[in-house]
C-alpha positions, 0 to 999 in steps of 0.5 A: 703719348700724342698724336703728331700731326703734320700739317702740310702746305704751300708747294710749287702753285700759283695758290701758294700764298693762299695756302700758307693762309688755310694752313695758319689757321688749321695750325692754331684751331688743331687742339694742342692739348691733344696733338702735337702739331708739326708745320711742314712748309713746302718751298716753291722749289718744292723742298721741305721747311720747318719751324715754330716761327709757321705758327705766326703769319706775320712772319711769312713775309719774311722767308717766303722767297728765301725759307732756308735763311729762317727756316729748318730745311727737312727731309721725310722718310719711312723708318720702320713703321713711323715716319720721321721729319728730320733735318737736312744738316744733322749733328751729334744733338740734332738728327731728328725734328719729329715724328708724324702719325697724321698728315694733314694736307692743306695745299691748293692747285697744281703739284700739290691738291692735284694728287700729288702730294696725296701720292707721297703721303700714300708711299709713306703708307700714313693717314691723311685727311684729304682726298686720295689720289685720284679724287686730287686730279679729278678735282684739279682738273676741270676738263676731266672733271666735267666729263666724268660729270657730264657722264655721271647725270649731273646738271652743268652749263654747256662748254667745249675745251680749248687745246693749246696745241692746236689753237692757232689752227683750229681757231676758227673751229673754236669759234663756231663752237663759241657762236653756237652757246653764245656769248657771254661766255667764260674761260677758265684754265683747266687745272688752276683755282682761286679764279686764276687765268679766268676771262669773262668774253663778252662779244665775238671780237674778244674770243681770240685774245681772251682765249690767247691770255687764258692759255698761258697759264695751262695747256687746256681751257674750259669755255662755258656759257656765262649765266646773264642772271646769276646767283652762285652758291656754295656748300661744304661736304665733309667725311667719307662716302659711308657718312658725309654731311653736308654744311649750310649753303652760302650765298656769294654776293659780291658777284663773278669772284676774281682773285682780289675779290676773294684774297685781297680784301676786295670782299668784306665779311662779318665772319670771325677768323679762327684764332688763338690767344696770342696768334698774330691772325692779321691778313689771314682771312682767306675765303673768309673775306668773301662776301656772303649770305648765309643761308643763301637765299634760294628755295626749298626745292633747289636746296634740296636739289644742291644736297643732293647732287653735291652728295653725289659729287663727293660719292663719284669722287670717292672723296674724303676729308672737307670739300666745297662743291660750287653751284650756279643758280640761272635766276631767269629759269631758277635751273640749278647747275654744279660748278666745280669741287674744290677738295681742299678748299680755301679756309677748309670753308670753316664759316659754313660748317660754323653755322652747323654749330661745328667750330674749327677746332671741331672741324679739324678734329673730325677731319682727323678722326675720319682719316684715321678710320679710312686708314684703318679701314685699308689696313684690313684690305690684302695689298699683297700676297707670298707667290713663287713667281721669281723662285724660276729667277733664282741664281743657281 
C-alpha cells in the first residue's frame, strides 16, 4: 500500500494565489508511482476543498472565488491512528475521499505559514514536511524575528518597529527614529510576504504617508535602513538541524522585488518549470520568473559567511523542511547582512537546489523523507504519563 500524501495550500492570505502556484507544481513533481497524492485546497474562507481538477492549474481561475461549484468541500479528522479526508455531503457510496499518512504544507503568510496550520497538523499527531509551530511564527513575523536575531549575533541593517496603535501620537518620535538611520529607508509590514505593503521612503516628506499606507495592511512595521548599493542574495537550507544542507547562492538581479516583479512576469527567468507530461504549467513559475544569477557573484569570504550565518538561522529556529533565507550585500563595504527566512518559500526554491544536482521530484522526496524521520523521532519522546492526580475528584 502507499504513502498518502496530503499536499496542502491556499488559506485565508494575501499569498493565497501564490501558493496555489508552489502547491501545483510539488502536486506534479511528488513520484506518483510511489505515493498517492491528495490536493487539499484550503478556501479563503478557510474551509477544505478537494478535487482531481487541482492537478491543472488552468483551472484554478475557474473556482477560486466560488470552490464549492466545482470542488468536493471536505472535512479532516483523526479516526484511530489514520486521519481521514472525508466529504462534507456524504451518501451511502461516498462517506469517505482518502486517507493521509504525510502532510505536505505549501502555504504562504498569515493564518497559514505563520504556524497556524503547523498547529492542525500537530493535533491530527501526523507527519508534516514544515517547520513546527513556533519556527512558523517566528518566521512570519519580522518584528520578533529580528529581535531574536539581533539576540542571537546575527548581522542585520539597523531598524525600529512602528505600532499602529500609537502611530498618531508618537509620529514624531518615529521620525526622529527615522533621521537618525537616515534615508533611504524601507518599511515592510511585520507578518506578510511576497513583498506585499512594502514602501521604499526616500526623503524625510514621505515618512508620515508612507508609513500610513504600510499600516493598513498589519498592526506593526519594520523600518530598516535601505542599503544605496545593494547586491541581494538568496540561499536554500533543507532538512532538520542534525543534518541540513545548504543550496547554492543565487543572485536577484533585477533589483528591489516587488509583488509584480516576482509573480507577474515582471522578471524573466531561463529556468525550466517543474512539470509533468500532460500537466497544463502555463502561468505557473512563481519565484521562478525572477531574474537570477546563479551562482551570485560574490567572493569566497562572503559565500562562506552567508553558509554559515544561514545555518545558524535555520538551527536558531529549530527549522525543518525546505527554507530560503534572504541576505544583502552592502556593495560600497562588501558587509554582509541576514534579511529575513522565509520557511515555505515560493516554488520551494527548487532552482537553487536544481543547481546542486537535486531535481524537484528528489527535493520533494527529501523533504518527505526528513518529516518522516522528525516524526519518528518524537514518537520516542514521553508526552505523557499515568498519574492519580483526579483519583482525589472521583464521584463517591
Amino acid at each position: 500500500m502507499k504513502i498518502s500524501v496530503g499536499v496542502f495550500f491556499g488559506g485565508k492570505s494575501t499569498e493565497h494565489e501564490i501558493s496555489c502556484i508552489s502547491a501545483n507544481q510539488v502536486l506534479n513533481a511528488i513520484d506518483q508511482d510511489k505515493y498517492d497524492v491528495l490536493p487539499i485546497y484550503i478556501s479563503k474562507n478557510n474551509e477544505f476543498y478537494c478535487s482531481n481538477l487541482l492537478f491543472d492549474l488552468s483551472n484554478y481561475s475557474e473556482f477560486i472565488n466560488d470552490p464549492a461549484a466545482s470542488l468536493t468541500k471536505v472535512t479532516i479528522y483523526k479516526d484511530g491512528n489514520r486521519v481521514v479526508v472525508a466529504p462534507i455531503k456524504k451518501s451511502l457510496f461516498n462517506n469517505k475521499i482518502g486517507y493521509i499518512d504525510i502532510a505536505f504544507p505549501v502555504v504562504h503568510g498569515t493564518n497559514a505559514e505563520d504556524g497556524t496550520l503547523a498547529g492542525f497538523l500537530q493535533m491530527l499527531d501526523i507527519p508534516y514536511t514544515s517547520c513546527d509551530v513556533l519556527g512558523g511564527a517566528i518566521g512570519q513575523d519580522k518584528v520578533v524575528m529580528k529581535d531574536i536575531f539581533k539576540a542571537e549575533g546575527i548581522p542585520m541593517v539597523d531598524y525600529f518597529v512602528v505600532y499602529q496603535n500609537d502611530f498618531a501620537d508618537k509620529c514624531s518620535e518615529y521620525q526622529k527614529l527615522a533621521d537618525k538611520i537616515g534615508y533611504p529607508l524601507i518599511a515592510k509590514p511585520a507578518n506578510l510576504g511576497s513583498s506585499i505593503g512594502i514602501e521604499v521612503i526616500k526623503t524625510k516628506k514621505e515618512f508620515k504617508e508612507k508609513i500610513e499606507n504600510c499600516l493598513t495592511y498589519d498592526f506593526k512595521v519594520v523600518v530598516e535602513k535601505m542599503i544605496a548599493k545593494l547586491k541581494e542574495v538568496n540561499i536554500s537550507v533543507i532538512g532538520g538541524i542534525e543534518d541540513c544542507k545548504v543550496s547554492v547562492i543565487e543572485e536577484v538581479t533585477n533589483g528591489f522585488l516587488d509583488y509584480n516583479k516576482k509573480y507577474m512576469g515582471g522578471g524573466k527567468s531561463s529556468k525550466k518549470i517543474p512539470s509533468k507530461v500532460g500537466c497544463k504549467q502555463e502561468g505557473s513559475k512563481g519565484m521562478a520568473s525572477t531574474a537570477r544569477k546563479i551562482p551570485a557573484n560574490i567572493t569566497k569570504v562572503q559565500q562562506a559567511k552567508i553558509e554559515t550565518i544561514a545555518t545558524k538561522v535555520f538551527k536558531i529556529l529549530n527549522a525543518h523542511g525546505c527554507v530560503r533565507i534572504d541576505f544583502m550585500i552592502d556593495k560600497s563595504t562588501g558587509k554582509v547582512y541576514c534579511n529575513e527566512i522565509n520557511t515555505i518559500p515560493g516554488s520551494l526554491a527548487f532552482y537553487l537546489w536544481k543547481e546542486n544536482g537535486i531535481e524537484f521530484d528528489k527535493e520533494c522526496e527529501m523533504l518527505i523523507q526528513n518529516a518522516l524521520r522528525r516524526y519518528a523521532k518524537k514518537e520516542k519522546m514521553t508526552y505523557s504519563f499515568k498519574t492519580s492526580v483526579l483519583d482525589s475528584y472521583r464521584r463517591k
